[in-house]
C-alpha positions in Angstrom: 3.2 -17.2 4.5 3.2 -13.8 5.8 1.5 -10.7 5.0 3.5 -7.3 3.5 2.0 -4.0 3.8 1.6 -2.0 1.1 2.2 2.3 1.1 2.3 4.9 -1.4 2.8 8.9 -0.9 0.5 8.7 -4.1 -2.7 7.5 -2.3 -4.1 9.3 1.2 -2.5 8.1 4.9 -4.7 6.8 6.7 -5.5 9.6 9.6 -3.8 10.0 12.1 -5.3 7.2 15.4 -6.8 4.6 12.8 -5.3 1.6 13.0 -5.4 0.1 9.3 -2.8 0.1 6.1 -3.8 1.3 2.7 -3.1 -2.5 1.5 -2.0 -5.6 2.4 -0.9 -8.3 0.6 -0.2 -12.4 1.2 0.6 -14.3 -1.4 -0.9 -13.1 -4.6 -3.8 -11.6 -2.7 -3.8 -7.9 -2.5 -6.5 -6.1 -0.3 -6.7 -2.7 -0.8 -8.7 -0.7 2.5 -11.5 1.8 1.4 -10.6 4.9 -0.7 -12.6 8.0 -0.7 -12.1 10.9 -3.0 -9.8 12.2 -0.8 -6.4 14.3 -3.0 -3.5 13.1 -1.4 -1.7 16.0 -2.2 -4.3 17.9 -0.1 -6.0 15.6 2.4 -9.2 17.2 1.7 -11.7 15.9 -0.8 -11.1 16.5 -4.4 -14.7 18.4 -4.4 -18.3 18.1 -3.2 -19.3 16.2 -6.2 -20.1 12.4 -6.3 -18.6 11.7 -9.9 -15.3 13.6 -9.1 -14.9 11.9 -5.5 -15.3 8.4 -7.1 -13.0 8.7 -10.1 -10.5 10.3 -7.2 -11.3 7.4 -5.4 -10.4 4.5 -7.9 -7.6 6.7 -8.2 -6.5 5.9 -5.2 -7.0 2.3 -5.5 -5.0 1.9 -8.5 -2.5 3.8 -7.3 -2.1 1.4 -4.4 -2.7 -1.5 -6.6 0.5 -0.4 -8.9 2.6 -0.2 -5.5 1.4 -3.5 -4.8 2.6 -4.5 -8.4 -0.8 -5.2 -9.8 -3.5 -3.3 -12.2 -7.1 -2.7 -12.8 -6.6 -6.3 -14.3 -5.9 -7.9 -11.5 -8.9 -7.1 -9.7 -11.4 -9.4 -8.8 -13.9 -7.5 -6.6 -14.4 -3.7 -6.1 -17.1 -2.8 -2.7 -18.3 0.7 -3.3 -20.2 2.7 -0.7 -22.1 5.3 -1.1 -24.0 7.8 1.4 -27.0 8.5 -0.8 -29.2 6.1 -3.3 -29.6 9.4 -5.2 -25.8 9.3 -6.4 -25.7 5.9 -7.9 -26.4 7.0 -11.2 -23.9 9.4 -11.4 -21.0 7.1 -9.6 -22.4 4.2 -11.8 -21.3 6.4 -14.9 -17.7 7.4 -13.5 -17.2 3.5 -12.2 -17.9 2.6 -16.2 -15.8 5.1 -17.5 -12.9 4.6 -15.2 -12.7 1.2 -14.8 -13.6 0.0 -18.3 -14.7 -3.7 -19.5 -14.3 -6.4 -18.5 -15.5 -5.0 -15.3 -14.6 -7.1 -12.4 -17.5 -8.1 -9.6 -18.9 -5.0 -7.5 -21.0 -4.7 -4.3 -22.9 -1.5 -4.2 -24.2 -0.4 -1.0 -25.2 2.4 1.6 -23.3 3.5 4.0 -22.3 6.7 6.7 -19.5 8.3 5.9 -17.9 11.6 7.8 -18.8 14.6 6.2 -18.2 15.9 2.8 -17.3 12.5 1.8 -19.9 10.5 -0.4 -18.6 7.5 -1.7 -15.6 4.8 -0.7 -14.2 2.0 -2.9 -12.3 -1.3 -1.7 -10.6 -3.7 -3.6 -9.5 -7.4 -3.8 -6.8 -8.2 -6.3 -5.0 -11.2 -7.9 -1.5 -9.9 -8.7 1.1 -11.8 -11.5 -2.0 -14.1 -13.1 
């Protein structure tokens, strides 16, 4: 079985030099790479807030997800990183709000990012169940 990429215009490129794809799928699997709340129309972050950077960011992810042919649905695991304890709260609200129940697993944890970015969200999705 071999893998497919998967690439939207609606989701950032990765930058230029880094060597990954936005997702890539074998099978049913679908592994979407880390989002950050960066506006693809832009390249630039959406803002310097943690709540509008991670509903940008899931944006991302779904929009990836729907290239890929799958949905919020179909996710089984979503790895958010954040660069500051401080900002869970506030991305914990967004994540609730944006995703909605049934929620699918999550891993929370802290992380670097480069600057002006606070918060980056993976995925792992079952698509067509």
């Amino acid at each position: 079985m071999s893998r497919t990429v998967v690439t939207t215009p609606k989701a950032p490129t990765p930058p230029a030099g880094v060597p990954l794809s936005q997702a890539v799928c074998k099978g049913n699997l679908v592994q979407v790479s880390g989002q950050t709340g960066v506006d693809p129309a832009t390249g630039k972050p959406v803002s310097e807030s943690v709540a509008e950077q991670t509903e940008q960011a899931l944006r991302n992810v779904f929009a990836i997800l729907a290239e890929a042919g799958a949905g919020v649905e179909d996710v089984l695991m979503l790895r958010v990183y954040l660069t500051d304890v401080a900002h869970f709260a506030e991305m914990n609200e967004t994540y609730a709000r944006v995703v909605g129940e049934p929620y699918p697993a999550r891993t929370t944890v802290y992380v670097g990012l480069p600057a002006n970015l606070l918060v980056e969200i993976d995925a792992l999705a079952v698509r067509g169940q």
